[in-house]
C-alpha positions as CSV (number, residue, x, y, z in Angstrom):
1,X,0.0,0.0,0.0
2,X,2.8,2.0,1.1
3,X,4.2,1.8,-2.9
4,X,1.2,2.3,-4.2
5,X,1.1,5.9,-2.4
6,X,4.7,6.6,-3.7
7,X,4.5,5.4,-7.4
8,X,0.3,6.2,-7.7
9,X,-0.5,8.7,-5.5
10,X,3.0,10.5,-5.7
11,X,3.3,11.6,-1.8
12,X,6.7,11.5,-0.4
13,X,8.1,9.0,1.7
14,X,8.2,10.8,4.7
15,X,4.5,11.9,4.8
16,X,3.5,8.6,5.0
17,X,6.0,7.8,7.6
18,X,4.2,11.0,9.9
19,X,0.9,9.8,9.1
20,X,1.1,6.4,10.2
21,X,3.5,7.4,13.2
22,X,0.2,10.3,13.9
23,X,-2.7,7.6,13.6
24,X,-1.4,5.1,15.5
25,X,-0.9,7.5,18.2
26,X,-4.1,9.2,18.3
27,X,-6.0,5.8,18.3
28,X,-3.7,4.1,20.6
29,X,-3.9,7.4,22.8
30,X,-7.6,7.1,23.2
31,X,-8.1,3.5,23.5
32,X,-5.6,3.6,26.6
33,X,-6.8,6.9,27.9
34,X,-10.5,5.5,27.7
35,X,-10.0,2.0,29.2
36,X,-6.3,1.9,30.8
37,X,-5.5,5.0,32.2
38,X,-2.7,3.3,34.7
39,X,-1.1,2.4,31.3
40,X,0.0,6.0,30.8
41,X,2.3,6.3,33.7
42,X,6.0,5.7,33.5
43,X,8.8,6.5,35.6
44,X,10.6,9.3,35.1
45,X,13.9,7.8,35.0
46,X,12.8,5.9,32.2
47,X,12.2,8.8,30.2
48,X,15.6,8.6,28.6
49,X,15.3,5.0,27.7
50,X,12.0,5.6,25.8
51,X,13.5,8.7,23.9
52,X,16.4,6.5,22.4
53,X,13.9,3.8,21.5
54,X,11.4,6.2,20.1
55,X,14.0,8.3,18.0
56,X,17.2,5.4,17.2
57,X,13.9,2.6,16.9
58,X,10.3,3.4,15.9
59,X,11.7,6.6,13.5
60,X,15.0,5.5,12.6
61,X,13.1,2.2,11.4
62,X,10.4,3.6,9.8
63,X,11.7,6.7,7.8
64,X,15.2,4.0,6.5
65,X,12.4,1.1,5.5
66,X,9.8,3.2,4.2
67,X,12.7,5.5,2.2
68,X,14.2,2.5,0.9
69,X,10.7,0.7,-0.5
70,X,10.5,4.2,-2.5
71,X,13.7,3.6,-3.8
72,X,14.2,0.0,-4.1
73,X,10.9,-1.7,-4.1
74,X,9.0,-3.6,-1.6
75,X,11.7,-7.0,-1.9
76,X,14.7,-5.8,-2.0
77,X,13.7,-2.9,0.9
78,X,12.2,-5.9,3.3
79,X,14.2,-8.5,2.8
80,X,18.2,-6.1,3.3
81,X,16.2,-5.3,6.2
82,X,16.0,-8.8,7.3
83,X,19.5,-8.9,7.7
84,X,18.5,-7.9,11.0
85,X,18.6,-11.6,12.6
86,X,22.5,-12.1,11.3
87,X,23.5,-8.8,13.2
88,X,22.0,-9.9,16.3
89,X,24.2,-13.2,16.4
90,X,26.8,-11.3,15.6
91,X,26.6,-8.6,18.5
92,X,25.8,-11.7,20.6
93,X,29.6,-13.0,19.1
94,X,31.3,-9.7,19.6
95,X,29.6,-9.3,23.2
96,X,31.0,-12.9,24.1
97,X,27.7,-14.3,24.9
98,X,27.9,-16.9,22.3
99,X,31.0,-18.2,20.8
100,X,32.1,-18.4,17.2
101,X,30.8,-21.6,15.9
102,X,30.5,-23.6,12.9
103,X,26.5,-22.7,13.7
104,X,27.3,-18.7,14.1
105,X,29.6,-19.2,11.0
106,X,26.9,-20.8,8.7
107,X,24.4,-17.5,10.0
108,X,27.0,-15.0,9.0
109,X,27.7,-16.6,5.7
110,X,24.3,-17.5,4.9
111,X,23.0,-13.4,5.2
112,X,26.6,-12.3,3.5
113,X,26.1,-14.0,0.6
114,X,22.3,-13.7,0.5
115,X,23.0,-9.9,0.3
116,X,25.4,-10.5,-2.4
117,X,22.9,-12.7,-4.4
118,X,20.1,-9.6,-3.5
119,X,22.3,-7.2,-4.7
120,X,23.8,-8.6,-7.3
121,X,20.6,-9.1,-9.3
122,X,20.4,-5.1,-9.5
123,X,21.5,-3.3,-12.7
124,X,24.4,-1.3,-12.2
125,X,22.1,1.9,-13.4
126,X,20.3,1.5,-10.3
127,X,23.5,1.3,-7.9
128,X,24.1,4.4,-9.1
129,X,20.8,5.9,-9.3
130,X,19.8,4.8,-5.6
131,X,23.3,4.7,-3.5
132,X,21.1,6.2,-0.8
133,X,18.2,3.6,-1.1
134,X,21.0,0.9,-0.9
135,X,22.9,2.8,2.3
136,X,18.9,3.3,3.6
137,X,18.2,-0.3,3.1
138,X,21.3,-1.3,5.3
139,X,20.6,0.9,7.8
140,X,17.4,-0.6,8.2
141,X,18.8,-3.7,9.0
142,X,20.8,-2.1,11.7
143,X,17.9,-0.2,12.9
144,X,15.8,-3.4,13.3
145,X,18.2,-5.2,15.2
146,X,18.6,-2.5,18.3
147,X,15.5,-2.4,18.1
148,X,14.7,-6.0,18.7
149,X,17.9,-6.1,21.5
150,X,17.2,-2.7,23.2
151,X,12.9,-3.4,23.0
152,X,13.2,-6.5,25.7
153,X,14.6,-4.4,28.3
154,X,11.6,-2.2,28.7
155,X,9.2,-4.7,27.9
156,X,9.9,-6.4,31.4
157,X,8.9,-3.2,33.0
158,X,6.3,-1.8,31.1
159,X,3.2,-3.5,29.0
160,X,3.6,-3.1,25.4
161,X,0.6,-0.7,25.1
162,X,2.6,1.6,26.9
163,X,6.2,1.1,25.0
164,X,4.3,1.9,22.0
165,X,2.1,5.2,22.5
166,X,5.1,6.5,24.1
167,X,7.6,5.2,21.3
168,X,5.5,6.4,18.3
169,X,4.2,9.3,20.2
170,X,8.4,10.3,20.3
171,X,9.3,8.9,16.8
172,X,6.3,11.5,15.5
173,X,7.7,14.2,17.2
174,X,11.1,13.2,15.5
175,X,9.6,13.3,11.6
176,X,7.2,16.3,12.0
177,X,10.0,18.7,10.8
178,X,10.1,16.8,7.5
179,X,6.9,16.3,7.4
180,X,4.7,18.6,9.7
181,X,1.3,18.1,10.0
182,X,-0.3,21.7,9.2
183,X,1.6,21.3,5.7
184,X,-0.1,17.4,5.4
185,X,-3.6,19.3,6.2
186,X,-3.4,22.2,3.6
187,X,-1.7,19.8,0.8
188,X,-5.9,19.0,0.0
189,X,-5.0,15.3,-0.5
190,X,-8.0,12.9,-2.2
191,X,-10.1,10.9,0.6
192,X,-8.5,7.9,-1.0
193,X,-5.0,9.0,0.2
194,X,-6.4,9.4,3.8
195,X,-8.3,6.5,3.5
196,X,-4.3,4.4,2.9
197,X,-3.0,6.7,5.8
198,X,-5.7,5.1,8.5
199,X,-5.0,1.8,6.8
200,X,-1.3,1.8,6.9
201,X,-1.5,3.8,10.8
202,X,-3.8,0.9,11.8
203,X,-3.0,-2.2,10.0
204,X,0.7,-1.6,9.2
205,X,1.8,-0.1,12.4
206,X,-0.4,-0.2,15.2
207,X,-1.6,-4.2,15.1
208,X,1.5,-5.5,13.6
209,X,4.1,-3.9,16.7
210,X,1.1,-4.4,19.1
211,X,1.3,-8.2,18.4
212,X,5.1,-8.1,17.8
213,X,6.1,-6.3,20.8
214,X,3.0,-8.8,22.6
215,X,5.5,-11.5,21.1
216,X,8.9,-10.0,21.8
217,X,7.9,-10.6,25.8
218,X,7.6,-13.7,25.7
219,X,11.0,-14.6,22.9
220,X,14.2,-14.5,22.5
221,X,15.5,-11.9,20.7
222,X,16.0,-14.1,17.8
223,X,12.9,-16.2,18.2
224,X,11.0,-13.3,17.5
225,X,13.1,-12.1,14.6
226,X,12.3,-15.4,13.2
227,X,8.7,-16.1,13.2
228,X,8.5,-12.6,11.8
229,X,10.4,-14.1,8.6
230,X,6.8,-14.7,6.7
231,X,6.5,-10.8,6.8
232,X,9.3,-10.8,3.7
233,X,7.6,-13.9,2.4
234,X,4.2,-11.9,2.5
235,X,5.4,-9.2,1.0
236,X,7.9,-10.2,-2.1
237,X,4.8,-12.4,-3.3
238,X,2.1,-9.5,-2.5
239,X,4.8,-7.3,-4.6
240,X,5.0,-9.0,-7.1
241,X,1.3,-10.1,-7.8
242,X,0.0,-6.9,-7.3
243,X,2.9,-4.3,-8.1
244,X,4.7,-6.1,-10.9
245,X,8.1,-6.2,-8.6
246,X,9.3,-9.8,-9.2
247,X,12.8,-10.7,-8.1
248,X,15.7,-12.7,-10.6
249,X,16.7,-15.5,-10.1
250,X,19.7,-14.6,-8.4
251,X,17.5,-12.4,-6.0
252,X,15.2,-15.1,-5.3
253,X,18.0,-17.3,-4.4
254,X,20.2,-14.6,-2.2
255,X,16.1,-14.1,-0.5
256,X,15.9,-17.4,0.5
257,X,19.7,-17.6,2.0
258,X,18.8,-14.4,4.1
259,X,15.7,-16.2,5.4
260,X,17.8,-19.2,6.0
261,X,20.3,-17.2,7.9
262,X,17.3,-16.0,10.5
263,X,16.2,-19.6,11.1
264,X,19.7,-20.7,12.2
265,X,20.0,-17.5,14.2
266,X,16.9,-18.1,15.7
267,X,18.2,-21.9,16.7
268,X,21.6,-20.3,17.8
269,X,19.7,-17.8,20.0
270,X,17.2,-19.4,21.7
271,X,17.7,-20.9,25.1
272,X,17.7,-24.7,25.5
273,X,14.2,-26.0,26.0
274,X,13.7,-27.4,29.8
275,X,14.2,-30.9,31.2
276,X,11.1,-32.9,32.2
277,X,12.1,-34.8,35.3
Protein backbone atom coordinates (compact mmCIF):
# COMPACT_ATOMS: atom_id res chain seq x y z
CA UNK A 1 0.00 0.00 0.00
CA UNK A 2 2.82 2.04 1.08
CA UNK A 3 4.24 1.81 -2.87
CA UNK A 4 1.19 2.33 -4.15
CA UNK A 5 1.06 5.88 -2.42
CA UNK A 6 4.73 6.62 -3.65
CA UNK A 7 4.46 5.37 -7.39
CA UNK A 8 0.31 6.20 -7.73
CA UNK A 9 -0.48 8.69 -5.47
CA UNK A 10 3.05 10.49 -5.70
CA UNK A 11 3.29 11.59 -1.75
CA UNK A 12 6.68 11.52 -0.35
CA UNK A 13 8.14 8.98 1.67
CA UNK A 14 8.23 10.80 4.73
CA UNK A 15 4.53 11.95 4.77
CA UNK A 16 3.45 8.55 5.02
CA UNK A 17 6.01 7.84 7.62
CA UNK A 18 4.22 10.96 9.86
CA UNK A 19 0.94 9.81 9.05
CA UNK A 20 1.06 6.37 10.15
CA UNK A 21 3.46 7.44 13.23
CA UNK A 22 0.20 10.29 13.94
CA UNK A 23 -2.66 7.57 13.63
CA UNK A 24 -1.42 5.11 15.53
CA UNK A 25 -0.93 7.53 18.17
CA UNK A 26 -4.07 9.16 18.32
CA UNK A 27 -6.01 5.78 18.26
CA UNK A 28 -3.70 4.13 20.61
CA UNK A 29 -3.93 7.35 22.77
CA UNK A 30 -7.55 7.14 23.16
CA UNK A 31 -8.10 3.45 23.55
CA UNK A 32 -5.58 3.62 26.61
CA UNK A 33 -6.85 6.89 27.92
CA UNK A 34 -10.51 5.52 27.72
CA UNK A 35 -10.00 2.01 29.15
CA UNK A 36 -6.27 1.87 30.81
CA UNK A 37 -5.46 5.02 32.16
CA UNK A 38 -2.68 3.34 34.73
CA UNK A 39 -1.10 2.38 31.28
CA UNK A 40 -0.01 6.05 30.78
CA UNK A 41 2.27 6.30 33.74
CA UNK A 42 6.04 5.68 33.55
CA UNK A 43 8.83 6.51 35.56
CA UNK A 44 10.57 9.29 35.13
CA UNK A 45 13.92 7.80 34.96
CA UNK A 46 12.75 5.91 32.25
CA UNK A 47 12.23 8.83 30.16
CA UNK A 48 15.64 8.64 28.57
CA UNK A 49 15.29 4.98 27.67
CA UNK A 50 11.97 5.64 25.83
CA UNK A 51 13.54 8.69 23.88
CA UNK A 52 16.39 6.49 22.38
CA UNK A 53 13.95 3.85 21.46
CA UNK A 54 11.35 6.24 20.11
CA UNK A 55 13.96 8.33 17.97
CA UNK A 56 17.17 5.39 17.23
CA UNK A 57 13.87 2.62 16.89
CA UNK A 58 10.27 3.42 15.86
CA UNK A 59 11.74 6.64 13.54
CA UNK A 60 14.97 5.46 12.64
CA UNK A 61 13.08 2.22 11.43
CA UNK A 62 10.43 3.61 9.83
CA UNK A 63 11.66 6.74 7.80
CA UNK A 64 15.20 4.04 6.51
CA UNK A 65 12.40 1.09 5.51
CA UNK A 66 9.81 3.21 4.16
CA UNK A 67 12.71 5.48 2.22
CA UNK A 68 14.16 2.46 0.88
CA UNK A 69 10.71 0.70 -0.53
CA UNK A 70 10.48 4.17 -2.53
CA UNK A 71 13.74 3.64 -3.82
CA UNK A 72 14.18 -0.01 -4.12
CA UNK A 73 10.90 -1.73 -4.11
CA UNK A 74 8.96 -3.57 -1.57
CA UNK A 75 11.66 -7.02 -1.93
CA UNK A 76 14.72 -5.79 -1.96
CA UNK A 77 13.72 -2.88 0.89
CA UNK A 78 12.24 -5.93 3.28
CA UNK A 79 14.20 -8.51 2.81
CA UNK A 80 18.18 -6.14 3.30
CA UNK A 81 16.25 -5.35 6.22
CA UNK A 82 16.03 -8.78 7.31
CA UNK A 83 19.53 -8.88 7.68
CA UNK A 84 18.47 -7.93 11.04
CA UNK A 85 18.63 -11.65 12.65
CA UNK A 86 22.50 -12.10 11.34
CA UNK A 87 23.45 -8.80 13.21
CA UNK A 88 21.95 -9.91 16.29
CA UNK A 89 24.19 -13.18 16.44
CA UNK A 90 26.84 -11.30 15.60
CA UNK A 91 26.61 -8.62 18.50
CA UNK A 92 25.81 -11.74 20.64
CA UNK A 93 29.58 -13.01 19.13
CA UNK A 94 31.35 -9.66 19.65
CA UNK A 95 29.65 -9.25 23.19
CA UNK A 96 31.00 -12.86 24.06
CA UNK A 97 27.72 -14.31 24.93
CA UNK A 98 27.92 -16.91 22.32
CA UNK A 99 31.03 -18.22 20.78
CA UNK A 100 32.14 -18.36 17.20
CA UNK A 101 30.84 -21.65 15.89
CA UNK A 102 30.45 -23.63 12.87
CA UNK A 103 26.52 -22.69 13.69
CA UNK A 104 27.30 -18.70 14.10
CA UNK A 105 29.64 -19.18 10.97
CA UNK A 106 26.85 -20.84 8.69
CA UNK A 107 24.41 -17.53 9.95
CA UNK A 108 27.00 -15.04 9.02
CA UNK A 109 27.72 -16.56 5.66
CA UNK A 110 24.26 -17.45 4.93
CA UNK A 111 23.02 -13.42 5.24
CA UNK A 112 26.59 -12.33 3.47
CA UNK A 113 26.07 -14.04 0.64
CA UNK A 114 22.33 -13.69 0.54
CA UNK A 115 23.03 -9.94 0.26
CA UNK A 116 25.42 -10.47 -2.39
CA UNK A 117 22.92 -12.68 -4.35
CA UNK A 118 20.12 -9.58 -3.54
CA UNK A 119 22.28 -7.17 -4.72
CA UNK A 120 23.81 -8.57 -7.25
CA UNK A 121 20.57 -9.10 -9.35
CA UNK A 122 20.43 -5.13 -9.49
CA UNK A 123 21.51 -3.26 -12.74
CA UNK A 124 24.42 -1.31 -12.16
CA UNK A 125 22.14 1.86 -13.37
CA UNK A 126 20.34 1.53 -10.25
CA UNK A 127 23.51 1.35 -7.86
CA UNK A 128 24.13 4.35 -9.09
CA UNK A 129 20.80 5.93 -9.29
CA UNK A 130 19.77 4.75 -5.63
CA UNK A 131 23.35 4.72 -3.48
CA UNK A 132 21.07 6.21 -0.79
CA UNK A 133 18.18 3.56 -1.12
CA UNK A 134 20.95 0.88 -0.92
CA UNK A 135 22.94 2.83 2.30
CA UNK A 136 18.90 3.33 3.64
CA UNK A 137 18.15 -0.25 3.06
CA UNK A 138 21.26 -1.33 5.29
CA UNK A 139 20.63 0.91 7.79
CA UNK A 140 17.36 -0.63 8.23
CA UNK A 141 18.77 -3.71 9.00
CA UNK A 142 20.77 -2.12 11.71
CA UNK A 143 17.91 -0.21 12.87
CA UNK A 144 15.80 -3.36 13.26
CA UNK A 145 18.24 -5.22 15.18
CA UNK A 146 18.64 -2.51 18.26
CA UNK A 147 15.55 -2.36 18.07
CA UNK A 148 14.67 -5.99 18.72
CA UNK A 149 17.91 -6.09 21.48
CA UNK A 150 17.21 -2.68 23.16
CA UNK A 151 12.86 -3.42 23.01
CA UNK A 152 13.15 -6.45 25.69
CA UNK A 153 14.56 -4.42 28.34
CA UNK A 154 11.57 -2.15 28.69
CA UNK A 155 9.16 -4.67 27.90
CA UNK A 156 9.86 -6.44 31.36
CA UNK A 157 8.88 -3.19 33.04
CA UNK A 158 6.27 -1.81 31.08
CA UNK A 159 3.19 -3.48 29.02
CA UNK A 160 3.61 -3.11 25.37
CA UNK A 161 0.59 -0.68 25.08
CA UNK A 162 2.64 1.58 26.94
CA UNK A 163 6.16 1.11 24.97
CA UNK A 164 4.25 1.85 22.03
CA UNK A 165 2.11 5.15 22.46
CA UNK A 166 5.09 6.49 24.08
CA UNK A 167 7.56 5.22 21.30
CA UNK A 168 5.54 6.37 18.25
CA UNK A 169 4.24 9.30 20.24
CA UNK A 170 8.36 10.32 20.26
CA UNK A 171 9.26 8.86 16.78
CA UNK A 172 6.26 11.47 15.50
CA UNK A 173 7.70 14.24 17.18
CA UNK A 174 11.07 13.22 15.54
CA UNK A 175 9.63 13.32 11.65
CA UNK A 176 7.20 16.26 12.04
CA UNK A 177 10.02 18.67 10.81
CA UNK A 178 10.13 16.78 7.51
CA UNK A 179 6.88 16.33 7.38
CA UNK A 180 4.70 18.55 9.71
CA UNK A 181 1.26 18.08 9.97
CA UNK A 182 -0.34 21.68 9.25
CA UNK A 183 1.55 21.26 5.73
CA UNK A 184 -0.06 17.42 5.40
CA UNK A 185 -3.60 19.26 6.16
CA UNK A 186 -3.36 22.20 3.63
CA UNK A 187 -1.73 19.83 0.83
CA UNK A 188 -5.87 19.05 -0.02
CA UNK A 189 -5.03 15.31 -0.51
CA UNK A 190 -7.96 12.87 -2.16
CA UNK A 191 -10.09 10.94 0.64
CA UNK A 192 -8.50 7.92 -1.00
CA UNK A 193 -5.04 9.02 0.24
CA UNK A 194 -6.44 9.36 3.78
CA UNK A 195 -8.28 6.47 3.47
CA UNK A 196 -4.34 4.43 2.90
CA UNK A 197 -3.00 6.70 5.78
CA UNK A 198 -5.66 5.07 8.54
CA UNK A 199 -4.97 1.78 6.84
CA UNK A 200 -1.33 1.77 6.95
CA UNK A 201 -1.54 3.82 10.84
CA UNK A 202 -3.84 0.89 11.80
CA UNK A 203 -3.03 -2.21 9.99
CA UNK A 204 0.72 -1.64 9.20
CA UNK A 205 1.82 -0.09 12.41
CA UNK A 206 -0.43 -0.19 15.20
CA UNK A 207 -1.64 -4.22 15.07
CA UNK A 208 1.46 -5.54 13.62
CA UNK A 209 4.15 -3.95 16.66
CA UNK A 210 1.06 -4.38 19.06
CA UNK A 211 1.35 -8.21 18.44
CA UNK A 212 5.06 -8.11 17.82
CA UNK A 213 6.10 -6.35 20.80
CA UNK A 214 3.00 -8.82 22.64
CA UNK A 215 5.46 -11.51 21.13
CA UNK A 216 8.86 -10.02 21.84
CA UNK A 217 7.90 -10.57 25.78
CA UNK A 218 7.63 -13.72 25.72
CA UNK A 219 11.00 -14.61 22.86
CA UNK A 220 14.21 -14.48 22.48
CA UNK A 221 15.49 -11.86 20.70
CA UNK A 222 15.96 -14.07 17.81
CA UNK A 223 12.91 -16.20 18.22
CA UNK A 224 10.97 -13.32 17.47
CA UNK A 225 13.08 -12.08 14.57
CA UNK A 226 12.30 -15.35 13.21
CA UNK A 227 8.67 -16.08 13.25
CA UNK A 228 8.50 -12.65 11.80
CA UNK A 229 10.45 -14.05 8.63
CA UNK A 230 6.83 -14.74 6.70
CA UNK A 231 6.53 -10.80 6.82
CA UNK A 232 9.29 -10.84 3.68
CA UNK A 233 7.64 -13.90 2.43
CA UNK A 234 4.16 -11.94 2.47
CA UNK A 235 5.41 -9.16 1.00
CA UNK A 236 7.91 -10.21 -2.08
CA UNK A 237 4.78 -12.36 -3.33
CA UNK A 238 2.06 -9.53 -2.48
CA UNK A 239 4.80 -7.31 -4.60
CA UNK A 240 5.04 -9.02 -7.13
CA UNK A 241 1.32 -10.11 -7.79
CA UNK A 242 0.03 -6.85 -7.28
CA UNK A 243 2.94 -4.30 -8.08
CA UNK A 244 4.70 -6.11 -10.85
CA UNK A 245 8.11 -6.21 -8.57
CA UNK A 246 9.25 -9.80 -9.17
CA UNK A 247 12.84 -10.74 -8.14
CA UNK A 248 15.68 -12.75 -10.64
CA UNK A 249 16.72 -15.49 -10.10
CA UNK A 250 19.75 -14.56 -8.44
CA UNK A 251 17.48 -12.44 -6.00
CA UNK A 252 15.17 -15.06 -5.26
CA UNK A 253 18.03 -17.28 -4.43
CA UNK A 254 20.20 -14.60 -2.15
CA UNK A 255 16.13 -14.07 -0.49
CA UNK A 256 15.91 -17.44 0.47
CA UNK A 257 19.66 -17.60 1.95
CA UNK A 258 18.82 -14.38 4.11
CA UNK A 259 15.74 -16.21 5.42
CA UNK A 260 17.81 -19.23 5.99
CA UNK A 261 20.31 -17.23 7.94
CA UNK A 262 17.30 -15.99 10.47
CA UNK A 263 16.19 -19.56 11.09
CA UNK A 264 19.67 -20.67 12.24
CA UNK A 265 19.99 -17.54 14.15
CA UNK A 266 16.89 -18.12 15.71
CA UNK A 267 18.20 -21.88 16.70
CA UNK A 268 21.62 -20.32 17.83
CA UNK A 269 19.71 -17.81 19.98
CA UNK A 270 17.18 -19.37 21.67
CA UNK A 271 17.74 -20.94 25.06
CA UNK A 272 17.67 -24.68 25.48
CA UNK A 273 14.18 -25.98 26.02
CA UNK A 274 13.66 -27.39 29.83
CA UNK A 275 14.18 -30.89 31.23
CA UNK A 276 11.13 -32.92 32.15
CA UNK A 277 12.09 -34.79 35.33
Amino acid sequence: MARFLFANQEVPPFWVVETRLLIATAVLGAWLGLRHPTLLRVSRADWPYLLTLGVFGVAAIQGTYYYTIAELGVGLAILLQYLAPALIVAYEVARGRERFTAEVASVLGAALLGTLLLVSGVPRGDWRAHPAGFAAGFASALFFAFYILYSKRGLSRYRAETMLFYTFLIAGVAWAPMAPPPRLLAAGLEPRVWALFVYLGLFSTLIPFALFAAGLRRLAPSEAAVVATLEPVVAVTSSALLLGEGLGPLQTAGAALVLAACVLAARIEAPPAPEHV
